[in-house]
C-alpha positions in Angstrom: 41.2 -26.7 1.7 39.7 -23.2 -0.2 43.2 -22.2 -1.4 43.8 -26.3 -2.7 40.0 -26.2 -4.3 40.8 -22.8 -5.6 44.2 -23.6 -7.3 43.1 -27.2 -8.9 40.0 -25.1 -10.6 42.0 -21.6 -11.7 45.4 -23.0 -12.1 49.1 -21.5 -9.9 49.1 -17.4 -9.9 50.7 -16.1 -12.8 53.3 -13.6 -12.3 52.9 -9.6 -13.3 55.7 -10.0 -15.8 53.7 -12.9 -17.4 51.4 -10.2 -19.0 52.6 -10.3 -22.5 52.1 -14.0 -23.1 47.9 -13.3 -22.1 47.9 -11.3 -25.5 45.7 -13.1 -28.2 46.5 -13.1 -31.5 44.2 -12.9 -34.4 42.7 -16.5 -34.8 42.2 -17.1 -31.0 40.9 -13.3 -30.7 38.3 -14.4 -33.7 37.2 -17.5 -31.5 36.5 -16.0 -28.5 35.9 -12.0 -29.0 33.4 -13.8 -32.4 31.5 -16.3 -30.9 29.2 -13.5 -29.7 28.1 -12.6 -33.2 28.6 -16.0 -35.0 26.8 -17.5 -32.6 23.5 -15.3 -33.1 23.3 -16.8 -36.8 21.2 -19.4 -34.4 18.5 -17.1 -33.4 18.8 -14.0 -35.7 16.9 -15.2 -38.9 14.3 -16.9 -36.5 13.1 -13.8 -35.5 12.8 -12.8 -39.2 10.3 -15.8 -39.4 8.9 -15.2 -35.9 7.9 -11.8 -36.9 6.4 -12.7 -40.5 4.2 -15.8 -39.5 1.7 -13.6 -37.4 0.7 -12.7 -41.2 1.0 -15.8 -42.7 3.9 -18.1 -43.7 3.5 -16.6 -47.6 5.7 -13.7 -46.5 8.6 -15.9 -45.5 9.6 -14.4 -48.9 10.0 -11.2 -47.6 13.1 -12.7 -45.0 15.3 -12.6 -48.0 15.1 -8.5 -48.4 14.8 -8.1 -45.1 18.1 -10.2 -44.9 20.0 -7.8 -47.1 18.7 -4.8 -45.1 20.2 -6.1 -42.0 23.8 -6.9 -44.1 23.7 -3.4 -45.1 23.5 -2.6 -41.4 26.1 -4.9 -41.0 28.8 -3.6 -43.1 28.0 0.1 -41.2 28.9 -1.2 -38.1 31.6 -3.2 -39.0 33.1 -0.2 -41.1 32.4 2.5 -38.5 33.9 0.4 -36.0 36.9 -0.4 -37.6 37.6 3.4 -37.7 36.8 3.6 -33.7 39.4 0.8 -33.5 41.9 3.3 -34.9 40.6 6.3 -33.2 40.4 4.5 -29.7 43.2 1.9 -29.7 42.9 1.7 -26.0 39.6 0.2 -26.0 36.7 1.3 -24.2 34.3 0.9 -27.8 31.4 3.3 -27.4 31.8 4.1 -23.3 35.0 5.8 -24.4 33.3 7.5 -27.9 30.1 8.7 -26.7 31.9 10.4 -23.3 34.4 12.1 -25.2 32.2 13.4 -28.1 28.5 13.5 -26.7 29.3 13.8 -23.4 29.9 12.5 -19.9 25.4 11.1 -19.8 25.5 9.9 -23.1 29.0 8.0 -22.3 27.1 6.6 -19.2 24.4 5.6 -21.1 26.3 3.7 -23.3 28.9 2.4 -20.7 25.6 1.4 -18.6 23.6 -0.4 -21.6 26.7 -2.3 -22.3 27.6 -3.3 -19.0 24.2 -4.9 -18.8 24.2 -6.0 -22.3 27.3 -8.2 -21.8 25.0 -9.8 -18.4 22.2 -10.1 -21.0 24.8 -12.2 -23.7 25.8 -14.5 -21.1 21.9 -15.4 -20.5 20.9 -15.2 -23.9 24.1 -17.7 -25.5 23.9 -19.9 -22.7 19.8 -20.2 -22.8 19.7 -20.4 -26.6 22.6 -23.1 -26.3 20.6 -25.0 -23.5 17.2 -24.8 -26.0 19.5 -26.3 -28.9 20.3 -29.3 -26.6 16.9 -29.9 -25.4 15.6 -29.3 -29.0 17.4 -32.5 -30.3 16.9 -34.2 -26.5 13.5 -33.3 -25.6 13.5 -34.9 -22.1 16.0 -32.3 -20.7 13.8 -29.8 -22.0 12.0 -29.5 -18.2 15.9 -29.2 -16.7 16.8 -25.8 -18.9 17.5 -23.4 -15.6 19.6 -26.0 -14.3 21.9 -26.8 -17.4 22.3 -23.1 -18.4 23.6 -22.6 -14.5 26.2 -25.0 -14.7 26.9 -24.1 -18.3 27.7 -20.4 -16.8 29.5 -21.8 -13.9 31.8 -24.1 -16.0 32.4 -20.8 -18.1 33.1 -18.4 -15.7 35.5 -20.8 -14.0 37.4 -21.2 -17.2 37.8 -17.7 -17.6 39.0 -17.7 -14.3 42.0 -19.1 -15.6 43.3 -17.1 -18.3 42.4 -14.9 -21.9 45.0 -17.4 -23.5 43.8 -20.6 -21.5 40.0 -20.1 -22.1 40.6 -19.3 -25.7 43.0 -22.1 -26.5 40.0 -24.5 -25.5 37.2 -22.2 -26.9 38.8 -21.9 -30.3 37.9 -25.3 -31.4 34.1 -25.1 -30.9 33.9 -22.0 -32.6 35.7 -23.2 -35.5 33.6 -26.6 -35.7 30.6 -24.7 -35.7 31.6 -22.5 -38.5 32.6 -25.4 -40.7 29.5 -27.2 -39.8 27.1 -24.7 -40.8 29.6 -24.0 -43.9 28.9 -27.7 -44.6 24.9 -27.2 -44.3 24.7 -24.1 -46.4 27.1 -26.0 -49.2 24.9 -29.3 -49.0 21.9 -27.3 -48.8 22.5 -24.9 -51.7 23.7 -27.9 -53.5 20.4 -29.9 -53.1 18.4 -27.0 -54.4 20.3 -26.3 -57.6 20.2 -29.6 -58.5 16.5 -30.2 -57.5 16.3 -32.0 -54.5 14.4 -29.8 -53.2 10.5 -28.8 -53.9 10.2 -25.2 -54.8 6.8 -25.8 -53.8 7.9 -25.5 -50.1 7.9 -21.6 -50.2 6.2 -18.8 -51.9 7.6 -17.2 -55.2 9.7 -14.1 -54.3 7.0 -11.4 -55.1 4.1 -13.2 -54.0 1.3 -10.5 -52.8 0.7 -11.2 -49.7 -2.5 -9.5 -48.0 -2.2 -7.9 -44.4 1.6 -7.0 -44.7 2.4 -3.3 -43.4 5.7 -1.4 -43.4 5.7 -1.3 -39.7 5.7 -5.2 -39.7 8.5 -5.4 -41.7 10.2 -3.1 -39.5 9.8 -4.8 -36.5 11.0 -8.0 -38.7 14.2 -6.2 -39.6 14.6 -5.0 -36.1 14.1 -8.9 -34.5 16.5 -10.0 -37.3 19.1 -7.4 -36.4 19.7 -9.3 -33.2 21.9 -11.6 -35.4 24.7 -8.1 -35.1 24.7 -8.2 -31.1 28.8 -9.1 -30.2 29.7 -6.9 -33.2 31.1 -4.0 -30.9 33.3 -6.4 -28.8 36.3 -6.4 -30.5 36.5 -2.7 -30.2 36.0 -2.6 -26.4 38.8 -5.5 -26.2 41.4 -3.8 -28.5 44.0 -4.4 -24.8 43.9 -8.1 -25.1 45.2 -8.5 -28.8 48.8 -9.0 -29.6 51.2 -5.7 -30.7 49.9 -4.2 -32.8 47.3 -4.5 -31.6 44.5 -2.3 -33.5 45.9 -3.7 -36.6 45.1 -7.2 -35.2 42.2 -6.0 -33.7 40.8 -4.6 -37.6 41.6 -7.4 -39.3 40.1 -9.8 -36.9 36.8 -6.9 -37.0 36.7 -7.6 -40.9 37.2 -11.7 -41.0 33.8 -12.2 -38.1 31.8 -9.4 -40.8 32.3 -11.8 -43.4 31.7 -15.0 -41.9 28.8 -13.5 -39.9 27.5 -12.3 -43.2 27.8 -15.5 -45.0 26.7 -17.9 -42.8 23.6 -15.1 -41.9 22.8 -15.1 -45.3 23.2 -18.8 -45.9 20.5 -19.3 -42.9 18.4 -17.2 -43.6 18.4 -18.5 -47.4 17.9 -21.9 -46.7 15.5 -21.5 -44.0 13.4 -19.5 -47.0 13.8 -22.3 -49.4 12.9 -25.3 -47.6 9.7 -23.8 -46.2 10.7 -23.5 -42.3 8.5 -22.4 -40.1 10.0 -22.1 -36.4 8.3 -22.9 -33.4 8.9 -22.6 -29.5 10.1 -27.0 -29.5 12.6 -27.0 -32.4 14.9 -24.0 -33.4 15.3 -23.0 -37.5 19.0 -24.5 -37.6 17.8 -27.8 -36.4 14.5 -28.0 -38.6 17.1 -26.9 -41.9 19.7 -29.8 -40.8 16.8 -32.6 -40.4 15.7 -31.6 -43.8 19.2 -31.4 -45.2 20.6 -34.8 -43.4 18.3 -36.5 -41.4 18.5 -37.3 -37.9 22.0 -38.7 -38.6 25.8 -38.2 -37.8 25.9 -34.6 -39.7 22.0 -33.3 -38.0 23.8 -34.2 -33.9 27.0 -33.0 -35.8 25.5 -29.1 -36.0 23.2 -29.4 -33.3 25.9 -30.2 -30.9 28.6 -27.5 -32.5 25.5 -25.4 -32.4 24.5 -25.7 -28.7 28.3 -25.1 -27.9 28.5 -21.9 -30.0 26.0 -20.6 -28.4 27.1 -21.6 -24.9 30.8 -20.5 -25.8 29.4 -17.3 -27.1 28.5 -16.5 -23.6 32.8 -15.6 -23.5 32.2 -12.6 -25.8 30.7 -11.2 -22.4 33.7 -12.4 -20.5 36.1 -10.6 -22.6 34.3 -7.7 -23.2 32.9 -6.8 -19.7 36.0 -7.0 -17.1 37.8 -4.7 -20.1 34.4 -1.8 -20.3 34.5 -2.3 -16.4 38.0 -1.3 -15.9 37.6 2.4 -18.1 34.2 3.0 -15.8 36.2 1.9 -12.9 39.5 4.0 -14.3 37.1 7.3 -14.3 35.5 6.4 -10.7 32.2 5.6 -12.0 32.0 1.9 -10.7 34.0 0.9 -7.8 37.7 0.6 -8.2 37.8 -3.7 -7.2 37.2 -3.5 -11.2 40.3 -2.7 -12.0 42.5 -5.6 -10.0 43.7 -8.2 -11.6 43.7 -11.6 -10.0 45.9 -14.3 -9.9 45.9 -15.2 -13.1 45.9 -11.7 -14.2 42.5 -11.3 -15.5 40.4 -8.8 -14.2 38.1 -11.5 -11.6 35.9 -9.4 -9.9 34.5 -8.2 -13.5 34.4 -11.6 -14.6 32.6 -13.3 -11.2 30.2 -10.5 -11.4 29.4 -11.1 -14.5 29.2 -14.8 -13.5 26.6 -14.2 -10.9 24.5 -11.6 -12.5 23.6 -13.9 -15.3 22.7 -17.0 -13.2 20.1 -13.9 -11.7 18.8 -13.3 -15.0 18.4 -16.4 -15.6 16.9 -17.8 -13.1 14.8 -14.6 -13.4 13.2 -15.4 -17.0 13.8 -19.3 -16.6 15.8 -19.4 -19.2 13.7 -18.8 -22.1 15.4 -16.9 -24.6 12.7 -15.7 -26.3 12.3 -13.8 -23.3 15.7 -12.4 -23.3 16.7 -11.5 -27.2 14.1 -8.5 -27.4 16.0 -6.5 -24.4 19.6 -8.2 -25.6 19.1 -6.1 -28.9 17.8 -3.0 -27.9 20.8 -3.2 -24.9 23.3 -3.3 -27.7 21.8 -0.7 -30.6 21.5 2.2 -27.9 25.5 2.1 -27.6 25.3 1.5 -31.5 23.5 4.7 -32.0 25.3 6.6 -29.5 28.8 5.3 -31.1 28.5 6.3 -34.1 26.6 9.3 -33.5 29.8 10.4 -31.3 31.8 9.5 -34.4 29.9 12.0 -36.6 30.9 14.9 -34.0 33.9 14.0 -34.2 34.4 14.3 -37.8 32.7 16.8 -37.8 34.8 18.6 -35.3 38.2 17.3 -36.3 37.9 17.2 -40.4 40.7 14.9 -40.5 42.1 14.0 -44.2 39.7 11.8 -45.8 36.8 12.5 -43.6 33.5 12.8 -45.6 33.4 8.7 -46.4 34.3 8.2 -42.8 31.5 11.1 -42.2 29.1 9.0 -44.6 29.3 5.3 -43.0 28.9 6.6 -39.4 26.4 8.7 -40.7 24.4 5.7 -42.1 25.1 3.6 -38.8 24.1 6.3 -36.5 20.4 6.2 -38.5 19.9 2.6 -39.2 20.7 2.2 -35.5 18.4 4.6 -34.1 15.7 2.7 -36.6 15.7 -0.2 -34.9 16.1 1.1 -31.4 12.7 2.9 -31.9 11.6 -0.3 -33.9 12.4 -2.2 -30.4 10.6 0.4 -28.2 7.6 0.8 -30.8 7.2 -3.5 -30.6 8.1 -5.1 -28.3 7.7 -2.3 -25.6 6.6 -4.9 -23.4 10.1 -6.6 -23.1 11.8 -3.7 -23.4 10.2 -1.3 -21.1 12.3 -2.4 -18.1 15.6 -0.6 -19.6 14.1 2.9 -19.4 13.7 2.3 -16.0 17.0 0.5 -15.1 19.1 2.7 -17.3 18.3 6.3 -15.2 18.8 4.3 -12.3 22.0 2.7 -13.3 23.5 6.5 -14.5 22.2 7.9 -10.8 24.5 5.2 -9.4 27.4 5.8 -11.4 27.0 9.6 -10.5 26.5 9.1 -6.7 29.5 6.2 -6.6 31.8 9.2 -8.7 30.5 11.9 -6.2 31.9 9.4 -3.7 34.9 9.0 -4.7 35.7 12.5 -5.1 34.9 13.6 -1.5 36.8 10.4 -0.3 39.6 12.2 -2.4 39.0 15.9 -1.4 39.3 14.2 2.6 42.5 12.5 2.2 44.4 15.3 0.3 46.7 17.0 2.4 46.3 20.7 1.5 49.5 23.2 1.8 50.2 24.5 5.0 47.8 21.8 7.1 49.0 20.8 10.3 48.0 18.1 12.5 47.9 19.1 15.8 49.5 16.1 18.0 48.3 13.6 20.4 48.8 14.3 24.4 48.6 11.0 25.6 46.3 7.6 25.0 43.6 5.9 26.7 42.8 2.2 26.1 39.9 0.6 27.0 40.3 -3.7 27.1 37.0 -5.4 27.3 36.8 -8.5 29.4 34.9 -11.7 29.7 37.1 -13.2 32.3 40.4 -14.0 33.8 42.3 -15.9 31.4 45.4 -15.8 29.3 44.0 -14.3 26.3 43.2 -11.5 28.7 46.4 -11.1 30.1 48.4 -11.2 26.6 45.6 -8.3 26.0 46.2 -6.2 29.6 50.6 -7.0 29.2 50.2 -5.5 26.2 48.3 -2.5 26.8 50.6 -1.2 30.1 53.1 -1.6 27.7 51.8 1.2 25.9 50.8 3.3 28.1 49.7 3.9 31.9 46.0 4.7 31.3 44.8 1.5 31.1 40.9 0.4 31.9 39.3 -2.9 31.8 35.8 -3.2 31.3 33.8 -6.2 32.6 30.1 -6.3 31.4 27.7 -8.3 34.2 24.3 -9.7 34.2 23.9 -9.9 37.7 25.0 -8.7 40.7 26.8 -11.5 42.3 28.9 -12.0 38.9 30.1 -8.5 39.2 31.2 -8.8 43.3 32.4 -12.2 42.4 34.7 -10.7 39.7 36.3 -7.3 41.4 37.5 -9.7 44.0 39.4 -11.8 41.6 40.4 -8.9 39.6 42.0 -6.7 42.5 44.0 -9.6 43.7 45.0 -10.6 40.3 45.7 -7.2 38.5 45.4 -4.5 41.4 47.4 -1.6 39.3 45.1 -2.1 36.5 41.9 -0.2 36.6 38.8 -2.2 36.9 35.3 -1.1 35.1 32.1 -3.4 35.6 28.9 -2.5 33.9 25.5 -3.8 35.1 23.5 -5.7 31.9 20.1 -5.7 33.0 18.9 -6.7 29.3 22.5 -9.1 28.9 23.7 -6.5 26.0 27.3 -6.0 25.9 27.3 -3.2 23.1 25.2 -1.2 24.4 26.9 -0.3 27.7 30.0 -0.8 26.7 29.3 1.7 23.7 28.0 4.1 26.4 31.1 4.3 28.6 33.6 4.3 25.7 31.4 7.5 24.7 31.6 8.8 28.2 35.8 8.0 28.3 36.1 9.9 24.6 34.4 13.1 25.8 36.6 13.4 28.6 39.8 12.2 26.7 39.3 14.6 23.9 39.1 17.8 26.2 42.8 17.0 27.2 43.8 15.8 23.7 43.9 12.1 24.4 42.8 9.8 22.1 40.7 7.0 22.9 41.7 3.0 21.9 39.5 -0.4 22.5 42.2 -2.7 22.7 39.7 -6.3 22.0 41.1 -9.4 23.2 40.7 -12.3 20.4 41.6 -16.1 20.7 42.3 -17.7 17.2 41.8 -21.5 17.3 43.7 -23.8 15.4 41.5 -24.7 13.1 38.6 -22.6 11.4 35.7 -25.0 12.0 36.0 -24.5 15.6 35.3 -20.7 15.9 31.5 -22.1 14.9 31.7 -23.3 18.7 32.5 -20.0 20.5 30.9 -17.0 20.8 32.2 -14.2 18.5 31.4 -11.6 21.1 35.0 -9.7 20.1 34.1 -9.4 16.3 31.0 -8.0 17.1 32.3 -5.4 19.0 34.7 -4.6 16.7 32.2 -4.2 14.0 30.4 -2.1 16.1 33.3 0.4 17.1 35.0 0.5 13.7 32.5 2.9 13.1 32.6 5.6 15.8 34.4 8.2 15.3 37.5 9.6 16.9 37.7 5.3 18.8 40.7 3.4 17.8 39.8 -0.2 17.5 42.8 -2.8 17.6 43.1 -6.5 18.0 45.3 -8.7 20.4 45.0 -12.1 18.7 45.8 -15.1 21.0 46.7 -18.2 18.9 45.5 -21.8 20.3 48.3 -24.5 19.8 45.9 -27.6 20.1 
């Protein structure tokens, strides 16, 4: 029933050779490894205006500079990361940078704000997409939690299925929303020049406006540099693009800078022009589309390619997390389950973790993104800063042909970057706080899972000139319950083995234990009989005891010890909730002694 319910929701496995034809090419790889960045056009200039109205709304003027400031931050990034594309054409973005320029730390440190800025991207695009559906149906508004869960759950399981599959179907909404705010912005601009609009809804550009301090409008800038979170993705996914693929990968890099820059402008713009002034029931986008349209066709026509922008951005995460997972898990600093590929050949166990750590978060801050954005950002411009600060050693180092512009734009990343990570810090430390404590903690991990690995390794090397010395003989050990045929398939198959054979019966009184020597000795005289008196009914315990007592002996004459456990399996799985599972639990318990063999006879139930 599992494997049916599994194969109707993923799809048939996919075989290894089938590989190639999960390659994206450049307008599905735009869709889905875009949707990220596009997508935060919904919420970036917001938190320009969030930022400015604690003065008063006569510095919504001031969005427009600060607008530009973040475009210049914008074409950094997008420059300096076209030139990690080329550097790093494996992939790996700023993990694989920072490690091999800064250092192993400052690569975990990035690798680590990362990981859990792709968790934070699923909650924040799914939350933000659940507040844009409430915001134009105001009686969900009470069920957010629940729709952004199934919104997560619906996108996880289409992952599931495929790169190719979840971005043939995630193209389309991507697409829809960037002609439907291309629309808005046209109409918009259009009703302003020719006069449609009152310029009496905003202040003049210029206006002095009294309480305004530098620091404000750098905390502004740093809010509305949330709009660049999802620019690093295509750099970390540079594996999934067709050959060639950090040509495909660049050109796809350039094509979401310019659309994220237009439609970021256009927003932010508009949003300046008609007087908006956000607030926690109704976002910016929708306030500028009721004023543009009217609650008609065109106002649900952007909501609703809105809300699924910003849910469908949540596959940025999807893409980019399994990929970062596998170089962490490739240099032993997560565990290696990263690195599988399931049935579909995705990497699963990435992308279901990923899956259930955002439901977490969510759940967590209820959904609100408000909640969520300020840590989003600051999780992203760390591995910013560190990225291109690992670029400028490496120029530095390597002076390649051509180097000084190169030097120049990561240069000016690295700074602007490290701005408004401090900007974050200086804030909203109150939101943010929680990363300088998670992020130590997460780099400890990574260390102690590597130091792991590495004595697992150093154990199972066989070193020159090692010898084994070999086993004398074998004792096994069968525990009973009774005399039945599952015991007997157990006990046949033991003497078959070996001689030294010992059958242990565990009894809780004293009459049980008579009762049961007689049976035995007339049923299996040449097999040695063991009972054990249970005055507290525990089986492990003096079980455990006498195994102990058997291997002490056994290893002074070179024997080795095996518990050879007796197992029915019924015929269907719903009916081992009706037995006891006294055998697994004794297996569980043994597996972990050392120098004890634990096997299992299984004896399969026909009806």
């Amino acid at each position: 029933m599992l494997s049916s319910l599994k194969r109707f929701l993923i799809g048939r496995p996919l075989k290894s050779t089938e590989l190639g034809e999960q390659k994206l090419n450049k307008t599905k790889a735009l869709a889905i490894l875009s949707s990220d960045a596009l997508s935060s056009v919904a919420y970036g200039p917001e938190q320009i205006l969030l930022v400015l109205i604690t003065v008063s709304t006569a510095a919504f003027w001031y969005s427009i500079p600060i607008a530009l400031g973040v475009l210049i931050l914008l074409t950094a990034l997008i420059l300096s990361y076209r030139q990690i594309i080329f550097a790093y054409p494996h992939g790996g973005g700023a993990y694989v940078v920072s490690r091999e320029n800064l250092g192993i730390n400052p690569g975990l440190i990035a690798g680590g704000s990362l990981l859990v800025d792709y968790i934070l991207t699923v909650a924040v695009s799914v939350s933000a997409g659940t507040d844009a559906i409430t915001s134009a149906f105001p009686s969900l508004h009470q069920h957010n939690v629940l729709i952004a869960i199934i919104f997560v759950l619906f996108i996880t399981t289409l992952n599931l299925r495929g790169v190719t599959e979840s971005a043939s179907i995630l193209a389309y909404p991507v697409y829809l929303f960037v002609l439907a705010l291309f629309i808005l912005i046209g109409v918009g601009i259009y009703n302003i020049v020719t006069g449609h609009v009152s310029p009496e809804l905003h202040t003049p550009i210029g206006t002095p406006v009294a309480g305004l301090s530098l620091f404000l409008l750098l905390r502004a800038f740093a809010s509305g540099s949330s709009a660049l979170t999802g620019v690093e993705a295509i750099s970390n996914a540079i594996p999934n693009f067709k050959d060639p693929a950090p040509n495909n990968a660049s050109r796809t890099l350039m094509a979401m800078g310019a659309l994220l820059a237009i439609l970021f402008s256009g927003i932010v713009f508009l949003a300046y022009y008609y007087g908006i002034t956000p607030s926690g029931e109704e976002t910016v986008v929708s306030k500028i589309a009721d004023e543009t349209f009217g609650r008609n066709f065109m106002y649900y026509f952007i909501q609703g390619t809105t809300a699924l922008i910003l849910i469908l951005a949540a596959n940025t995460g999807y893409s980019a997390f399994p990929l970062l997972a596998v170089n962490l898990a490739k240099d032993k600093f997560i565990p290696r389950m990263f690195t599988v590929r399931g049935d579909r050949l995705g990497y699963s166990n990435g992308i279901t973790v990923l899956g259930i750590a955002s439901i977490i978060l969510i759940i967590i801050f209820k959904g609100e993104t408000e909640s969520l954005i300020p840590l989003y950002a600051v999780g992203v411009f760390i591995p910013f800063t560190l990225s291109q600060t690992g670029m400028i050693v490496k120029w530095v180092k390597e002076k390649p042909k051509g180097w000084v512009p190169k030097l120049i734009i990561n240069s000016t990343g690295a700074l602007i970057s490290f701005i408004v990570t401090l900007m974050f810090f200086l804030t909203k430390f109150e939101q943010v706080w929680s990363i300088l404590v998670f992020l130590p903690i997460i780099i400890i991990i990574f260390h102690r899972i590597k130091k792991h690995y590495e004595l697992v390794g150093e154990q199972l090397r066989i070193k020159p000139g090692q010898t084994i010395k070999p086993i004398d003989g074998n004792v096994i050990i069968v525990p009973v319950a009774g005399i039945t045929q599952v015991v007997e398939n157990s006990i046949n198959y033991a003497t078959s083995l070996t001689d030294q054979v010992i059958a242990v019966y565990i009894a809780f009184e004293r009459e049980d234990e008579r009762i049961f020597e007689e049976k035995w000795n007339k049923w299996q005289p040449n097999v040695r009989l063991v009972t054990l008196q249970s005055q507290y009914r525990s089986i492990i315990t003096p079980l455990t005891k006498f195994i102990d007592t058997v291997e002490k002996k056994a290893s002074e004459n070179n024997y080795r010890v095996t518990v050879l456990i007796p197992q029915f399996i019924t015929k269907k799985s719903w009916h081992n909730i009706l037995h006891n599972q006294s055998s697994l639990l004794i297996r569980a318990y043994l597996l972990f002694k050392r120098d004890v063999i634990v096997a299992t006879v299984p004896y399969h139930f026909k009806k």
